[in-house]
C-alpha positions as CSV (number, residue, x, y, z in Angstrom):
1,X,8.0,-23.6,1.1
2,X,11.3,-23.2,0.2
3,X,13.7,-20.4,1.7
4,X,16.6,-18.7,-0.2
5,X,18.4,-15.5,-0.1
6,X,18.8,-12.5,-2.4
7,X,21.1,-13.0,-4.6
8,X,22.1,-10.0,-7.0
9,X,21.9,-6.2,-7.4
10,X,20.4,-4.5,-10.7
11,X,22.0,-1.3,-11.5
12,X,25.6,-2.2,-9.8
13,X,24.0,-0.6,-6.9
14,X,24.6,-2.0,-3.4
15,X,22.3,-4.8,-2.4
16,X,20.7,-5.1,1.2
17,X,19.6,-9.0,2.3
18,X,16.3,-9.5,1.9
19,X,14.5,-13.0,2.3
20,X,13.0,-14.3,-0.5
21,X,10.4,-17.7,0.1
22,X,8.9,-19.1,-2.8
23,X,6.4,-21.7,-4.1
24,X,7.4,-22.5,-6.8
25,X,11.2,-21.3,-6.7
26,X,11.3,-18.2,-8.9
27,X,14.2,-16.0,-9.9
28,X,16.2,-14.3,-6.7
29,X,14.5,-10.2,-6.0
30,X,16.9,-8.2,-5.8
31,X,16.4,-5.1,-3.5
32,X,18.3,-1.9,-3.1
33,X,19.0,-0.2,-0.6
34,X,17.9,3.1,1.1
35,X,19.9,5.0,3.9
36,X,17.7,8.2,4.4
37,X,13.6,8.8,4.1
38,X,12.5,10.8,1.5
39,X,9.4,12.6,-0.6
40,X,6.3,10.5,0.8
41,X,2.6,10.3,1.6
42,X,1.0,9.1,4.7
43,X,-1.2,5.6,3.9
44,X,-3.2,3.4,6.3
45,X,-4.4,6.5,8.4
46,X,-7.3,8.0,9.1
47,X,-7.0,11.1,7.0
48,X,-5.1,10.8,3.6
49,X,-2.9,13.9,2.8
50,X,0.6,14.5,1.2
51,X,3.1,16.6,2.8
52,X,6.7,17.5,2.6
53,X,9.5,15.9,5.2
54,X,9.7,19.2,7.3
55,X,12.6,20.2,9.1
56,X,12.0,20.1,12.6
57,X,14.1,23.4,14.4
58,X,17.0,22.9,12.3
59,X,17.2,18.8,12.2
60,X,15.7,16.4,9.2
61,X,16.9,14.7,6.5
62,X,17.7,15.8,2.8
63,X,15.2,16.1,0.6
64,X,13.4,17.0,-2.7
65,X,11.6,20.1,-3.6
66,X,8.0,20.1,-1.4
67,X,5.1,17.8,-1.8
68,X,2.5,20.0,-1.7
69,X,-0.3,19.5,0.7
70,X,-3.8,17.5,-1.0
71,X,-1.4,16.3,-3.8
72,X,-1.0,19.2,-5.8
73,X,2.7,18.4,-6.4
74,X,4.0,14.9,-6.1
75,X,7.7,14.8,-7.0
76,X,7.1,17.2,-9.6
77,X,3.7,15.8,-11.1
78,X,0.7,17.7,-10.5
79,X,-1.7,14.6,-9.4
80,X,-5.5,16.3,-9.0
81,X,-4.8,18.5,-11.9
82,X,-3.9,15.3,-13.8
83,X,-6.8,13.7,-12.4
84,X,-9.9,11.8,-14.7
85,X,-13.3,10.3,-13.3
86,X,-15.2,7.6,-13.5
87,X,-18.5,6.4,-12.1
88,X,-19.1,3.1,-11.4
89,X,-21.0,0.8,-8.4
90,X,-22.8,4.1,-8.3
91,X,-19.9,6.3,-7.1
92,X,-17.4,8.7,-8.7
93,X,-13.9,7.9,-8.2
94,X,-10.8,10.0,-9.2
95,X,-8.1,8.5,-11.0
96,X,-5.1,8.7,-12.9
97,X,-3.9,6.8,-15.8
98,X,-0.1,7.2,-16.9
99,X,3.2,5.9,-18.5
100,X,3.2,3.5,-21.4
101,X,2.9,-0.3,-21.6
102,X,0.7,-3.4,-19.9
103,X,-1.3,-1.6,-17.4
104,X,-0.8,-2.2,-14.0
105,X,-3.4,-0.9,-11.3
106,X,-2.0,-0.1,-7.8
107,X,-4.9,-0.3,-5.1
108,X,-4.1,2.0,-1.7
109,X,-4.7,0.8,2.0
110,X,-7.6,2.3,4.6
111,X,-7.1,6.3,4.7
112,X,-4.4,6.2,1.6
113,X,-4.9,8.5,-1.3
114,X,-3.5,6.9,-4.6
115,X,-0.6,9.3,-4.7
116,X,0.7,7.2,-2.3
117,X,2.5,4.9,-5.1
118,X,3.5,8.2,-6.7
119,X,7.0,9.1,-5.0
120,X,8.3,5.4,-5.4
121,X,6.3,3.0,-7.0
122,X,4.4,4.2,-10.4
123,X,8.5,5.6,-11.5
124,X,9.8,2.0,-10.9
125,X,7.1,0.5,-12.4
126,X,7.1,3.1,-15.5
127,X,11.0,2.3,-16.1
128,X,10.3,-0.7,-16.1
129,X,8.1,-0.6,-19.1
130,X,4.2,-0.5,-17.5
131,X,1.9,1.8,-17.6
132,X,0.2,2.4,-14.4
133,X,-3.2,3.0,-12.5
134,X,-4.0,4.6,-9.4
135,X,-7.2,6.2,-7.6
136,X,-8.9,7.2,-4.8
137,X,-10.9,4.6,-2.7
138,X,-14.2,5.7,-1.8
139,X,-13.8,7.7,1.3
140,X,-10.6,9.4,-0.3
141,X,-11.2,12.6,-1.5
142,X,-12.0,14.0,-4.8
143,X,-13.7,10.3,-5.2
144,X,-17.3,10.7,-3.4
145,X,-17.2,9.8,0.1
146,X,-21.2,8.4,0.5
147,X,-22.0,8.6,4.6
148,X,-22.4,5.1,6.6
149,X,-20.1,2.4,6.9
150,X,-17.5,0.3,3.8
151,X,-17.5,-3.3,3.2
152,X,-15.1,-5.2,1.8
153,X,-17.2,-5.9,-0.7
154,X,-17.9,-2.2,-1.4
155,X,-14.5,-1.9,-2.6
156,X,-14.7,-4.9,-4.2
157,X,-17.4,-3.6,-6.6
158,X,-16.1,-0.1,-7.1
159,X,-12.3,-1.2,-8.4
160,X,-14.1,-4.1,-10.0
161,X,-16.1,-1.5,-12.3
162,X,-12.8,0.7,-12.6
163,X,-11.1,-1.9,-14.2
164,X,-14.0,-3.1,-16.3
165,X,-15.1,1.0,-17.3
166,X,-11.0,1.6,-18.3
167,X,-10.9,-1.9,-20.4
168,X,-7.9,-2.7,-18.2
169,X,-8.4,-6.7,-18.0
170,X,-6.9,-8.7,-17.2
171,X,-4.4,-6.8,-15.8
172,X,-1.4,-6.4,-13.1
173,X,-2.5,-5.6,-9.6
174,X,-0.7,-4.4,-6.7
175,X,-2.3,-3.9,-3.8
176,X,-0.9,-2.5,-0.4
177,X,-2.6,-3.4,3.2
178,X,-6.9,-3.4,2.4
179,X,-5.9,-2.8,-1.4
180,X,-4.6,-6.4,-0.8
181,X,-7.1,-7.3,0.4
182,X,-9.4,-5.7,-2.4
183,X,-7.3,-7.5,-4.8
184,X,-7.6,-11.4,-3.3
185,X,-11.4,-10.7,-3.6
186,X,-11.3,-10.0,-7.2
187,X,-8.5,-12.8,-7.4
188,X,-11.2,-15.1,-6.2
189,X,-14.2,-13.8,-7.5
190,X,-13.5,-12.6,-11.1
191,X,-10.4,-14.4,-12.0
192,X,-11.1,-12.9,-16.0
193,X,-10.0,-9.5,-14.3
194,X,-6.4,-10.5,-12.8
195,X,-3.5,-11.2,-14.8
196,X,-1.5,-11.5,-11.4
197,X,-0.8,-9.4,-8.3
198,X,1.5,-8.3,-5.8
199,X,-0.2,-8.5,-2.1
200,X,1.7,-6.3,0.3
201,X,1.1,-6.3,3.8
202,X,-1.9,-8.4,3.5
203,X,-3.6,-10.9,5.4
204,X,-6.5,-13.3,4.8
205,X,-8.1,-13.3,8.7
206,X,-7.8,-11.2,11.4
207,X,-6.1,-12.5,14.5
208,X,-7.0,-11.6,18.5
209,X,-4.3,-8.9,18.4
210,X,-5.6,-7.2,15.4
211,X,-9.2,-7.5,15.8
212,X,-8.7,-5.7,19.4
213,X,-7.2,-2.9,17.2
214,X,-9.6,-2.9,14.6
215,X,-12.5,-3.0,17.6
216,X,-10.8,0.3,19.2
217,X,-10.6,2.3,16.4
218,X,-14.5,1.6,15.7
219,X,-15.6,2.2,19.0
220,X,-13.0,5.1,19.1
221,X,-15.0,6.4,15.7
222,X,-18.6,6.2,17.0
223,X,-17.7,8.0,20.6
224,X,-17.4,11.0,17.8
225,X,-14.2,11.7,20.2
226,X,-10.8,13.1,17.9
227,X,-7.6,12.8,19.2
228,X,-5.5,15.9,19.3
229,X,-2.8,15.8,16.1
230,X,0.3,15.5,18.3
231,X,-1.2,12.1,19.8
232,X,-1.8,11.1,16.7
233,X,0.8,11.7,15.3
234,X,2.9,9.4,18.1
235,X,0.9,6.9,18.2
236,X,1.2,6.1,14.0
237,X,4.9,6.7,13.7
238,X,5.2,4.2,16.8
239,X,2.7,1.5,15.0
240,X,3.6,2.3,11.4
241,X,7.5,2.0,11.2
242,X,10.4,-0.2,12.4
243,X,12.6,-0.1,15.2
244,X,15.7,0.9,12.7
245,X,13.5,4.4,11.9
246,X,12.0,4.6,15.4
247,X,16.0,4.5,16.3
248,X,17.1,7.4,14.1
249,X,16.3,10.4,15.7
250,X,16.0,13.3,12.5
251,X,13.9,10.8,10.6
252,X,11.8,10.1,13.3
253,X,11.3,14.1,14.1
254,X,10.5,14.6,10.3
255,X,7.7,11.6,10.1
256,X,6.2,13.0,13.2
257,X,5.8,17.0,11.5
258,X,4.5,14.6,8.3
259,X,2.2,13.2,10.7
260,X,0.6,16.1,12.9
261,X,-0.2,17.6,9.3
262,X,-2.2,14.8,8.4
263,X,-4.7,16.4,10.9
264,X,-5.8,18.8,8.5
265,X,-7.5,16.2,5.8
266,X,-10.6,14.3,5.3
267,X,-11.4,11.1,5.3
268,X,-15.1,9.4,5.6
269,X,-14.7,7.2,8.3
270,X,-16.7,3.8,7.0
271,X,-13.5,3.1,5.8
272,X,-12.7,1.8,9.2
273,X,-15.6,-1.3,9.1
274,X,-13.6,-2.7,5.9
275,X,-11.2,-4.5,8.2
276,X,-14.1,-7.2,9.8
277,X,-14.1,-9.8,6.8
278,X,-13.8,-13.2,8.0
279,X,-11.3,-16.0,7.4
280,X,-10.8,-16.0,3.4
281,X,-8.0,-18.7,3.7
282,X,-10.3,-21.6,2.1
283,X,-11.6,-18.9,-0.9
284,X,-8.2,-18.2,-1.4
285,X,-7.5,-22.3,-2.7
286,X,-9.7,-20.9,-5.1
287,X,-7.3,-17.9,-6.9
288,X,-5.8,-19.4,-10.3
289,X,-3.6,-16.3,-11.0
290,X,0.1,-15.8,-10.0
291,X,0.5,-13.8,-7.0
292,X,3.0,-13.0,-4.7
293,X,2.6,-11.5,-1.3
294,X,5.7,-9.3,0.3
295,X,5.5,-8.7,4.1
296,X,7.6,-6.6,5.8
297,X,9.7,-8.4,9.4
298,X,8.9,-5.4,11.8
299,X,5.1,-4.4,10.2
300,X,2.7,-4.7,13.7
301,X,-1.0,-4.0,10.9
302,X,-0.2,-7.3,8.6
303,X,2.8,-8.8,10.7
304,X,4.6,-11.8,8.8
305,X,2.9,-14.5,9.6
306,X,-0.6,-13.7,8.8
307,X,1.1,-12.8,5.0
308,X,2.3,-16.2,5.4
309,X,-1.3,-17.6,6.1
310,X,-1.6,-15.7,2.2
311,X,0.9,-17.5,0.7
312,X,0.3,-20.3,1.8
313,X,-3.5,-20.8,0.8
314,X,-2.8,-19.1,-2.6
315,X,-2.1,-21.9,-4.8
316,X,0.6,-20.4,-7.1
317,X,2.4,-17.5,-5.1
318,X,5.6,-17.1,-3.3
319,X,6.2,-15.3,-0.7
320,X,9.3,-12.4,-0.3
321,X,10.0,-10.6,3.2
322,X,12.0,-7.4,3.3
323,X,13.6,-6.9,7.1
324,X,13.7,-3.6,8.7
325,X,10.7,-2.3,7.6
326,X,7.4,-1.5,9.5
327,X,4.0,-1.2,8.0
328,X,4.9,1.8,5.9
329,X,7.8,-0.5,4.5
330,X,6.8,0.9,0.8
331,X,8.2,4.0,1.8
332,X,10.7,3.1,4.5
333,X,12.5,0.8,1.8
334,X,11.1,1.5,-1.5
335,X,13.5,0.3,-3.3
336,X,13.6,-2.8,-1.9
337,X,9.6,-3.4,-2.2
338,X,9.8,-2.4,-6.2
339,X,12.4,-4.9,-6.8
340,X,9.9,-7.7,-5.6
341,X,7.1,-5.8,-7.5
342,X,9.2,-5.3,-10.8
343,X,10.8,-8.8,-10.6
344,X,7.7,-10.9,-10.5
345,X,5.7,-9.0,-13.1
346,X,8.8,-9.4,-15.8
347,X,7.5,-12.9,-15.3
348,X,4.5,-12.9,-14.8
C-alpha cells in the first residue's frame, strides 16, 4: 500500500492531517476540523439512547438546542415520529428514509440506534447530493427485539431484506463497527446488493485482546449482574474516546452525564453474541465492490491494524486513518470521518 497525506480543505475551512493509505491511489480526503463536541448519540453500548451534552455544575461545552431523550428530537428532526416499518427475515424494523438522490444506507454498531448518523453524517451526506437510509438493528428499539442470542448472520438477513423490501440495490453502504461488519457480509455474499461501502472501525477477526473483551461482556450478561450507571459510564468514555478528549476536562464531564443517562434505555442483549464470527479475511478476497475502510489511531474496539487486516484482503479498497479519535471517532471528529465518506462515494 501506498501512504500519502491529506492534501486540501473543501469550504476554505482549516484542514487537520489526516493519513490517507490507498490501494489503488485515489484522490487526497480532505477532513475538517473540530475543536469542541457537540449534539450526539451514544453507539457501541449496551443501551442505545440520545441525549443532550449536559452541563455538569456550571462546566461543558457550547451546544445546540437539546436532543431529546429516545430520539424525539435530533438536531431539530423528529426521528420516531418520522419513522416507517418494514418486516422482513421475520422481524419488524423501524426506519427512516430521507433527502434526495442515490440512496445510501448507514448500518449502526452493537447497542447503536440509527439516529446515531443523524447529528453528523445523513446532513453531510444529504449536501452532498444522497439521499440516505437508516434503522434500527434488531435489538434497538421500536424494531422488535426477539429474546435469545444475534448472529452475524441475523443481521445479515434482516438489512439484506431492508434493502431488497425498499428496492434500494445496489446501493451505497456505510457501516460503522458490527454495521461493518454487516456490510463485508453482504459485500461477500450478495455482491448484486452493494454498489460500494465505507467500513468504519471494522475488522475481519477478532484478536486475543478483543476476544477477552467480547468473552467478559458475555459472561458479564448471563451472571444477570448490571453495573451501576456511574461505572458505566467510566468505563465507556475511558474505552470509547481518545486521549485528546480524555485530556479535556468539560468535554470529558459532559460525555460522562451523556453516558450515566444511557442507563435509562433498552437494549436486548443478543446483540452482544454478534461479535464471535471467525476469521473472514479469505471471504473477503471474494468482495468485487469498491470499498474503503477508515480506522480511527486511538480506537481500543477496532484498533488500526485489524482495519488494516480489512483493507488489505479486500481486493479494491483503500484504506484512510484519521488520528485523534477513539472508537466514537464519528462523533469526536465528524467532520473529518464525512470527508472520507463523501469523497469516495463522488467516485464511487
Amino acid at each position: 500500500m501506498a501512504h500519502g497525506n491529506v492534501a486540501h480543505q473543501p469550504n476554505d475551512q482549516a484542514f487537520v492531517d489526516a493519513q490517507l493509505t490507498s490501494r489503488p491511489q485515489l484522490d487526497t480526503v480532505a477532513p475538517l476540523s473540530i475543536t469542541a463536541v457537540r449534539e450526539t448519540c451514544t453507539a457501541d453500548l449496551p443501551r442505545a439512547i440520545v441525549t443532550p451534552l449536559l452541563n455538569r455544575d456550571g462546566r461543558g461545552i457550547a451546544r445546540p438546542p437539546p436532543i431529546r431523550l429516545e430520539g424525539k428530537d435530533m438536531g431539530g428532526a423528529d426521528y420516531r415520529h418520522a419513522t416507517d416499518f418494514v418486516t422482513t427475515n421475520g422481524i419488524r424494523l423501524a426506519y427512516k428514509h430521507s433527502g434526495g438522490g442515490e440512496p445510501v444506507l448507514l448500518i449502526a454498531g452493537s447497542g447503536s440506534a440509527g439516529h446515531f448518523w443523524t447529528p453528523h453524517q445523513t446532513p453531510a451526506l444529504h449536501a452532498a447530493g444522497y439521499a440516505t437510509v437508516v434503522f434500527d438493528n434488531r435489538g434497538i428499539p421500536p424494531s422488535e427485539a426477539p429474546a435469545g442470542k444475534y448472529s452475524l448472520a441475523d443481521f445479515v438477513a434482516d438489512t439484506k431484506g431492508l434493502i431488497e423490501a425498499l428496492d434500494l440495490a445496489p446501493c451505497r453502504i456505510v457501516g460503522m463497527s458490527l454495521g461493518s461488519m454487516i456490510a463485508q457480509e453482504l459485500a461477500i455474499d450478495h455482491p448484486e446488493l452493494v454498489r460500494s461501502a465505507v467500513l468504519i472501525a471494522t475488522r475481519a477477526r477478532v484478536d486475543a485482546a478483543r476476544l477477552a473483551q467480547t468473552e467478559a461482556e458475555i459472561a458479564l450478561v448471563e451472571s444477570g449482574v448490571r453495573l451501576p450507571a456511574v461505572y458505566e459510564a467510566a468505563t465507556t468514555v475511558f474505552k470509547m474516546f481518545s486521549p485528546s478528549t480524555l485530556d479535556d476536562d468539560a468535554a470529558v464531564a459532559s460525555w460522562l452525564d451523556v453516558f450515566e443517562m444511557s442507563g435509562t434505555g433498552t437494549v436486548a442483549t443478543g446483540q452482544v453474541w454478534a461479535d464471535l464470527a471467525g476469521d473472514r479475511r479469505a471471504a473477503l478476497r471474494r468482495v468485487t465492490a469498491p470499498c474503503r475502510v477508515v480506522t480511527f489511531t486511538d480506537d481500543l474496539i477496532t484498533p488500526p491494524h485489524l482495519g488494516a487486516e480489512v483493507a488489505e484482503a479486500i481486493p479494491r479498497c483503500d484504506l484512510v486513518e484519521i488520528p485523534r479519535c477513539g472508537h466514537l471517532g464519528c462523533l469526536e471528529r465528524p467532520d473529518a470521518v464525512n470527508a472520507a465518506i463523501t469523497e469516495f462515494f463522488d467516485h464511487n
